[in-house]
DOTIKOL-654073 format. One line per field, with one value per residue (C-alpha): residue number from 1; residue in one letter; y, z, x. Coordinates in Angstrom, 3 decimals. Each point is the difference from the previous one (the first is absolute). Layout:
N
n (NUM,...)
res (A,...)
py (Y,...)
pz (Z,...)
px (X,...)
This chain:
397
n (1,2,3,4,5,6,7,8,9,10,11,12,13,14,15,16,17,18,19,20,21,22,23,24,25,26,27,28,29,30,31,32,33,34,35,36,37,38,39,40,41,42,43,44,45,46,47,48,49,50,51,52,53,54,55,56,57,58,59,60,61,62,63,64,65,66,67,68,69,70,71,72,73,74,75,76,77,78,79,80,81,82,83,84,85,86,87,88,89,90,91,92,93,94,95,96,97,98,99,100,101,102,103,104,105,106,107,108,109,110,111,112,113,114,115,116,117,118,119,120,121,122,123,124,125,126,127,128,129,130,131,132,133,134,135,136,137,138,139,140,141,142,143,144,145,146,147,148,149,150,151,152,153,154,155,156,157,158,159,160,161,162,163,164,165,166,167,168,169,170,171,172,173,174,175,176,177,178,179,180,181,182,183,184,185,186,187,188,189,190,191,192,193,194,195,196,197,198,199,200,201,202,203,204,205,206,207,208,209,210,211,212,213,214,215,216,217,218,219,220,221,222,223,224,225,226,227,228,229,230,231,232,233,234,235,236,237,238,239,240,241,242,243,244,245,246,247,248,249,250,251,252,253,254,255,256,257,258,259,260,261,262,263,264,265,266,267,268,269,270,271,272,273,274,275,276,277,278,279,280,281,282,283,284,285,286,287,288,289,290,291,292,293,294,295,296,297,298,299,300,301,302,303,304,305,306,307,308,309,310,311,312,313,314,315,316,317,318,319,320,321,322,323,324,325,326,327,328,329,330,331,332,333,334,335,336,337,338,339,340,341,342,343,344,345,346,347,348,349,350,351,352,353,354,355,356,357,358,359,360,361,362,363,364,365,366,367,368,369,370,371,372,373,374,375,376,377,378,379,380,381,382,383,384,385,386,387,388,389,390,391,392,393,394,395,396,397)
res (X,X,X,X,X,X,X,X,X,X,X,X,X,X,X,X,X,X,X,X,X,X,X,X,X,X,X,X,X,X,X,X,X,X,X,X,X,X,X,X,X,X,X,X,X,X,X,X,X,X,X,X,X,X,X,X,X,X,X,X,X,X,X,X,X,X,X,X,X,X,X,X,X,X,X,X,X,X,X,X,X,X,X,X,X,X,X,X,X,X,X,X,X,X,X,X,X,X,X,X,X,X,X,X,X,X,X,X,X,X,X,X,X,X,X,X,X,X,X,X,X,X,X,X,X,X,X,X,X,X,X,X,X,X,X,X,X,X,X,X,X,X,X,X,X,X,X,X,X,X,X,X,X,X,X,X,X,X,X,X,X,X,X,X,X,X,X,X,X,X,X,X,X,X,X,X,X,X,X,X,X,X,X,X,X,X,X,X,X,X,X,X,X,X,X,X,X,X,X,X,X,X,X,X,X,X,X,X,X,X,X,X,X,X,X,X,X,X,X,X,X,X,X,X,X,X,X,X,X,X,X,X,X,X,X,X,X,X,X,X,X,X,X,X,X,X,X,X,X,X,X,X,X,X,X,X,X,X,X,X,X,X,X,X,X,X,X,X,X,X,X,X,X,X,X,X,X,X,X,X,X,X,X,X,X,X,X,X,X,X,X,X,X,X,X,X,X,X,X,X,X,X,X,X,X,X,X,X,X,X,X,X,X,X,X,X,X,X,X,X,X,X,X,X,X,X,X,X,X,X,X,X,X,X,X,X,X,X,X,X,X,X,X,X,X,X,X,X,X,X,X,X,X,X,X,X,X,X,X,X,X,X,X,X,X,X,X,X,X,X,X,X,X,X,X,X,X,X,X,X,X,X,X,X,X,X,X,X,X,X,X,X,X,X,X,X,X)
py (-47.145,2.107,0.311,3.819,-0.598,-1.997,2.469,3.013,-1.890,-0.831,3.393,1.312,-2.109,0.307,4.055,-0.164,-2.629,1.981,3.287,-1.361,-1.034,3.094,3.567,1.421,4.136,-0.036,0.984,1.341,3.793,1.089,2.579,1.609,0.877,3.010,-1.062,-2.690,0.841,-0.764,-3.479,-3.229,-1.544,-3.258,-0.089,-2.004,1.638,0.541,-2.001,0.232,-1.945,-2.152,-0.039,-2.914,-1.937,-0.588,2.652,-0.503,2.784,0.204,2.095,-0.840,1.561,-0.663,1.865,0.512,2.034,0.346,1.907,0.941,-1.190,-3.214,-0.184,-0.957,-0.156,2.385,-1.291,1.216,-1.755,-0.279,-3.870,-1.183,-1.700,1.479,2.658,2.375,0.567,-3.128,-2.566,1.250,2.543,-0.130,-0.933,-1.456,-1.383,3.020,1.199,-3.033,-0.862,-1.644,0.254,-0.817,1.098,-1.866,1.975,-1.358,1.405,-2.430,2.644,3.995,0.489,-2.806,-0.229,-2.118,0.275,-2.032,1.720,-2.637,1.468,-1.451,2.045,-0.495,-1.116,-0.042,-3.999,0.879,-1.788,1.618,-2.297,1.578,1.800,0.849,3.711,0.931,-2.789,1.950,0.311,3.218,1.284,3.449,1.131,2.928,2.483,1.760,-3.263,-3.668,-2.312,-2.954,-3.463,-1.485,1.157,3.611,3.022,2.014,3.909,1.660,1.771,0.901,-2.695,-2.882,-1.061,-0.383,-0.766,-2.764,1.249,1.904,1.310,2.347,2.202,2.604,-1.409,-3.349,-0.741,2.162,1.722,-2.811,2.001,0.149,-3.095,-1.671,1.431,-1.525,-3.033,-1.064,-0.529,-1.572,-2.198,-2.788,1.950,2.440,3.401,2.447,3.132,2.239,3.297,3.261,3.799,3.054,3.187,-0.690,-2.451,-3.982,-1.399,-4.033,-1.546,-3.821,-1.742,-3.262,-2.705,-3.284,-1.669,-0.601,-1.740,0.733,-2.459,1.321,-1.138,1.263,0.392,-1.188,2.737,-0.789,2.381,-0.479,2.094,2.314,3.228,2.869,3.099,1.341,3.837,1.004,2.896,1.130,3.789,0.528,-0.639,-0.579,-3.537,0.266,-3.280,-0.899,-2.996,-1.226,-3.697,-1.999,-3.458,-2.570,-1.823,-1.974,-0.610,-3.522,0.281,-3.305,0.048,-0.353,-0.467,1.521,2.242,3.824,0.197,1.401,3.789,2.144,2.596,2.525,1.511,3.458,0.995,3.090,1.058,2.357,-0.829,3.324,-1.214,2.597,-2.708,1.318,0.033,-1.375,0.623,-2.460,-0.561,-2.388,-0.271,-3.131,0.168,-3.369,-0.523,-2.914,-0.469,2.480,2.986,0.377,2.336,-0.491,1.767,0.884,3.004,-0.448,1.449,-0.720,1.904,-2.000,0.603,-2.088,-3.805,1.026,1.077,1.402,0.193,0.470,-1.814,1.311,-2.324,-0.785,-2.046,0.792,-1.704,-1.139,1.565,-1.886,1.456,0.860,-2.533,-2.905,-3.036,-1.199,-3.143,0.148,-1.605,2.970,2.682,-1.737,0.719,2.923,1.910,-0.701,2.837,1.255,2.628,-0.173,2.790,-1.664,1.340,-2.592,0.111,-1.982,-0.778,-1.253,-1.751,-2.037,-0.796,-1.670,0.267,2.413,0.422,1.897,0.706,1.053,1.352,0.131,1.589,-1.744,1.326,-2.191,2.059,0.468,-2.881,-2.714,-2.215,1.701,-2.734,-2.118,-3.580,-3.240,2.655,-1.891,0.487,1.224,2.472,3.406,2.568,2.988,3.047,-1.241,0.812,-2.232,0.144,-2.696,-0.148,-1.898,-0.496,-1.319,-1.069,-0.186,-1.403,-1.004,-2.711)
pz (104.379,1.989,-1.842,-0.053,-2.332,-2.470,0.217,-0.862,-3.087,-1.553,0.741,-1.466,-2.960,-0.853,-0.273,-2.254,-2.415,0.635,-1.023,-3.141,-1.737,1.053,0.885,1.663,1.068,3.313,3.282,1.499,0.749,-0.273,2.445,-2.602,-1.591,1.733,-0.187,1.718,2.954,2.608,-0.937,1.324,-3.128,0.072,1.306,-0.878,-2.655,0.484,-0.477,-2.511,-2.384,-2.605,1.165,0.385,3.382,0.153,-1.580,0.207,-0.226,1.078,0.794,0.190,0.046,-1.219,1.701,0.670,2.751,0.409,3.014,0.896,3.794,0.418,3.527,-0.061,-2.532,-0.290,-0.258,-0.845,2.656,3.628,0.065,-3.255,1.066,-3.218,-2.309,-2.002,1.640,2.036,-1.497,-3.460,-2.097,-2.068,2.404,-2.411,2.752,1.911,-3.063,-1.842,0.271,-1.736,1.508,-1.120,1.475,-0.563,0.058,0.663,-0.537,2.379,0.081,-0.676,3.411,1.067,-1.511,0.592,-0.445,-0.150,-0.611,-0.047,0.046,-0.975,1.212,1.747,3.745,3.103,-0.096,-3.457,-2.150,-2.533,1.405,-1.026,3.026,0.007,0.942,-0.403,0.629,0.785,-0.341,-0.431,0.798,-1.518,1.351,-2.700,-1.889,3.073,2.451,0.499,2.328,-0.794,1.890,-0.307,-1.178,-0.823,-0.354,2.900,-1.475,1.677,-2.981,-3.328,-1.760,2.626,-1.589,-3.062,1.433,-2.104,-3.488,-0.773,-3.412,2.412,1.615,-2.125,1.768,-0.111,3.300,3.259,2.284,1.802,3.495,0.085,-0.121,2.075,2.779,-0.477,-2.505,0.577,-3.219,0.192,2.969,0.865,1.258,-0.806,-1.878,-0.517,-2.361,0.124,-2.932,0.283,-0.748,1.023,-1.664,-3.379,1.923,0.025,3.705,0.475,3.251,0.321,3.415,0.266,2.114,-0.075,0.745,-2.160,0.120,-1.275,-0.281,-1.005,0.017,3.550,1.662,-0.065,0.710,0.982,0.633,1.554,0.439,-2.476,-0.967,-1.875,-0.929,-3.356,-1.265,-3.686,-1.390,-4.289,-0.562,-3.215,-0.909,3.604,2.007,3.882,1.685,3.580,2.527,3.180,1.235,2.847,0.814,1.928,-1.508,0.988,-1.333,-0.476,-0.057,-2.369,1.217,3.322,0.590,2.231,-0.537,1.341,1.991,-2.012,-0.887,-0.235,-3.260,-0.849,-3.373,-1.621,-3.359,-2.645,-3.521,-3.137,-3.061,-2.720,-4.366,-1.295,-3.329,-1.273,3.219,3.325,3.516,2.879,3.752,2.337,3.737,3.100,3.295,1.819,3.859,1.853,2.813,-2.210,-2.660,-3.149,-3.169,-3.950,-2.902,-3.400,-2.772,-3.238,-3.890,-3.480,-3.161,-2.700,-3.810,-2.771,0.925,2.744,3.284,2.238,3.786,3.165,3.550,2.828,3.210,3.432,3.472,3.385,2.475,2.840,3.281,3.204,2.625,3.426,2.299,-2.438,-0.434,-3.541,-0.737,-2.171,-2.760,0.266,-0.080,-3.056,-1.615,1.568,-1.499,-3.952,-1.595,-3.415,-2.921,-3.785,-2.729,-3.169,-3.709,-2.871,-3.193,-0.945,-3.579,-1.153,-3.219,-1.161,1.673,3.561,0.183,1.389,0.243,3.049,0.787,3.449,2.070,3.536,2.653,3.035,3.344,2.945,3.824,2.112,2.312,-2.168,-3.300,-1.152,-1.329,-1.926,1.182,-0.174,1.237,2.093,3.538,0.504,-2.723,-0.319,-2.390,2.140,-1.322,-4.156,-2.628,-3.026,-3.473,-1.396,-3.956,-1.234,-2.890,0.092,-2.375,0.786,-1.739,0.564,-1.883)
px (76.516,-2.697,-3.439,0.570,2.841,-2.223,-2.599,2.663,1.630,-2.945,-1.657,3.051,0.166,-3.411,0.057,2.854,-1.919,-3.039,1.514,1.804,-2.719,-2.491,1.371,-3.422,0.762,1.708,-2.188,2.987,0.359,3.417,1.642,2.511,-3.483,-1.304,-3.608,0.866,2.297,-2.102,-1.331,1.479,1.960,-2.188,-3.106,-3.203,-2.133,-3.665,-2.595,-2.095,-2.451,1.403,3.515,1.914,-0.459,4.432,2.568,4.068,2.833,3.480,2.617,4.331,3.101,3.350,2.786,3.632,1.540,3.929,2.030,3.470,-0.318,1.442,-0.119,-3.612,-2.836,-2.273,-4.147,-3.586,-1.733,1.768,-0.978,2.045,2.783,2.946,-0.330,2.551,3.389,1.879,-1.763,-0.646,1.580,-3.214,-3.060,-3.135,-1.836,-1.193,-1.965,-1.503,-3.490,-2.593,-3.762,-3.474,-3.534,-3.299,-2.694,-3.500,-3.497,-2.646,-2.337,-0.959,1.194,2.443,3.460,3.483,3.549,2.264,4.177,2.714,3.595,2.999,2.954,3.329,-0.779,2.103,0.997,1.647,-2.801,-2.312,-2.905,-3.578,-1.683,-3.982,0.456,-4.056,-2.857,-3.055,-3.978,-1.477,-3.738,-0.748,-2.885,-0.204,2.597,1.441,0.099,1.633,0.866,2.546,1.732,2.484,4.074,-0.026,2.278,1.149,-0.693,2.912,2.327,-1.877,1.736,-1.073,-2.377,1.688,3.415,0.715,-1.124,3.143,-2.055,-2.499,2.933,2.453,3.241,2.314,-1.502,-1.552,2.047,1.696,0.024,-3.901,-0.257,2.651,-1.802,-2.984,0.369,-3.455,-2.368,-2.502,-2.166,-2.497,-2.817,-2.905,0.216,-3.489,0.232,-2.497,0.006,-1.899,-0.027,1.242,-0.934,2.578,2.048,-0.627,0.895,0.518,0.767,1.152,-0.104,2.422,0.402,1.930,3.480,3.477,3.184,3.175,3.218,3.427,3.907,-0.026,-3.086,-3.625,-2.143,-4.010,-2.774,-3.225,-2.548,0.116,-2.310,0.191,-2.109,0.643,-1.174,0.641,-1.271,0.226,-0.639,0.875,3.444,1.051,-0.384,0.706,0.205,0.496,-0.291,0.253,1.237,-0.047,1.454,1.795,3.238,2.839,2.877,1.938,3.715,1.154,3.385,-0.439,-3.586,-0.656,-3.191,-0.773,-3.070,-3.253,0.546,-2.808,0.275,-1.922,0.786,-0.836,-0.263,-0.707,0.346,-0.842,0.477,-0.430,-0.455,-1.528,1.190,3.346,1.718,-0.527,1.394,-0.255,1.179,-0.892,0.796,-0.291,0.599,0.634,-0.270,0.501,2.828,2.347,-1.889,1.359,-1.374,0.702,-0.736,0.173,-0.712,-0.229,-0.233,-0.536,-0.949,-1.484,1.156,-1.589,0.637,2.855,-0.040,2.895,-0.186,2.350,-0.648,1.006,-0.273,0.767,-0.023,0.522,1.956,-2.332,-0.156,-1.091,-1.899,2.245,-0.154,-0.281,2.614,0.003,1.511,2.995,-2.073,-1.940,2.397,1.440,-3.357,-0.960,3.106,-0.226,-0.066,0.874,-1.056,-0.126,0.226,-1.446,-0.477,-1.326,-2.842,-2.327,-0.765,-3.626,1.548,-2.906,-3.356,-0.321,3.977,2.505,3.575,1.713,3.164,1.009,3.542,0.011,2.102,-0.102,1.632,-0.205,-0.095,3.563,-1.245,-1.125,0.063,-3.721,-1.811,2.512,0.213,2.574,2.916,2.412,-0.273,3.370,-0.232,-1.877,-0.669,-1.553,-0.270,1.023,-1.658,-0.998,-1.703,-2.800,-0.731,-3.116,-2.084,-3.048,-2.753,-3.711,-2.662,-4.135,-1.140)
């Protein structure tokens, strides 16, 4: 078995031991918290004197998901290879997680993490994955640098994709983030926080490379960078971004492999909690060979321990510039498109857990199966529509 795999087990094993016998207050800020809607859901505390040198916490999910479409499954992520639908009338794979972070203090101004994730992955197998191992210099409140594997800031919820406790909903809007599935990558990110009249400004620079394998294609990108602007005035958050890089993609099929695509992605989004309601809407454009846009808007009102919300999102079908000659592989791609109509609640029914329940609409576009996988090739289901039911339960630890 592959080092990594040791390392993840026995990171995982000792957070749970660590946390049963000591329940120290949890450094996590929480997005259904309005305080905290901004913050990355884990992040490594600051430094300060007398604090321990190591610190463990953990996040997980248990889920189920069911569908009436059982011409193909219906998944979270666009790499998992079965999900609710053909293959499962009830899908507990999609949702179930189990994750712990280590945390480590070498000095008032350098930090580590180190996030290992155990979730559903596209060979079928729950094996552990290291999703952050980084080093971080902060040169003072309003300023770092890290190296190593970090998060990719492109939705509000990126960098907290995984921690299913941070976000109001069963899970984010799928359509954002087929688009752009990309998390998290080995490279460099720089923040750097300052002023504006009443307004706080922070712009993140990063650079690096990521790899993504799936039941049908292995996608690899080189040469990544991003620029990153958000800005908090009050109640409101406004985020936007801009993204550059090279990929190619790997068809396992056949083999045969596209030449390297150069995409350049744009991004924005508000976010308004003034505490007892919020209203949010995010928006990507994609261009490479074809351009395609998705997007979302979103609601909740919070009552007591319970909070309702509706979803509204969507995808594009791509569009190719004139004169081009995608390969068929591409068009297949290029053409996914689908949109959702979702209502659900989330209860907070003790501390550090949450139940949510969620019903979604899905209607797939006139000229293709949307995003559902494993239907047969001599079978199609343009134009349908079909509902998903999950419940979920979150919890920190």
């Amino acid at each position: 078995m592959p080092m990594k795999y040791w390392l993840s087990m026995l990171l995982l094993a000792f957070a749970c031991i660590s946390k049963a016998v000591a329940d120290p207050q949890s450094n996590i800020p929480i997005k259904n918290d309005p305080a905290n809607a901004s913050q990355p859901a884990f992040t490594t505390p600051p430094a300060s004197l007398g604090q321990p040198m190591f610190s463990l916490s953990g996040f997980g999910t248990l889920g189920a998901m069911h569908s009436n479409q059982t011409a193909g499954d219906y998944v979270l992520e666009s790499y998992l290879p079965a999900g609710a639908g053909k293959s499962n009338e009830w899908d507990t794979n999609n949702y179930s997680k189990l994750a712990a972070q280590l945390n480590a203090v070498f000095s008032p101004k350098i930090t580590g993490q180190f996030q290992v994730v155990t979730a559903y992955e596209s060979d079928g197998t729950f094996a552990p994955d290291i999703e952050w191992l980084n080093l971080k210099y902060t040169f003072n409140q309003d300023a770092y640098i890290r190296v190593g594997r970090v998060g990719w800031p492109t939705f509000f919820d990126s960098g907290n994709h995984d921690v299913g406790y941070s976000y109001p909903w069963a899970h984010p809007p799928s359509e954002l983030y087929y688009l752009l599935p990309i998390q998290s990558g080995d490279g460099i990110d720089a923040m750097y926080r300052y002023g504006i009249g009443e307004a706080r400004n922070s712009i993140k620079v990063v650079t690096g490379e990521n790899t993504i394998n799936s039941q049908t294609v292995t996608s690899s990108s080189k040469k990544m960078w991003g620029i990153f602007d958000t800005v908090e005035y009050g109640d409101t958050t406004f985020h936007a971004g801009y993204q550059k890089r090279n990929t190619s993609i790997q068809y396992v099929q056949s083999g045969a492999t596209d030449s390297e695509s150069e995409f350049n992605d744009l991004s924005f989004g508000i976010n308004y909690d003034p505490g007892t309601w919020f209203l949010m809407s995010e928006w990507i454009q994609s261009r490479t060979s074809y351009k395609a846009n998705a997007m979302y808007v979103a609601a909740g009102y919070r009552v007591g321990k319970f909070t309702p919300y509706l979803i509204h999102s969507q995808n594009t079908s791509g569009s190719f510039s004139s004169g081009s000659t995608p390969s068929p592989q591409q068009q297949a791609l290029a053409k996914r498109s689908q949109s959702s109509e979702s209502a659900g609640i989330r209860w907070d029914f003790r501390k550090n857990f949450d139940l949510k329940l969620q019903y979604d609409s899905v209607t797939v576009s006139d000229n293709s199966n949307g995003f559902l996988i494993n239907v047969p090739p001599n079978q199609t289901v343009y134009g349908s529509t079909f509902y998903l039911f999950s419940a979920v339960v979150d919890f920190l630890f």
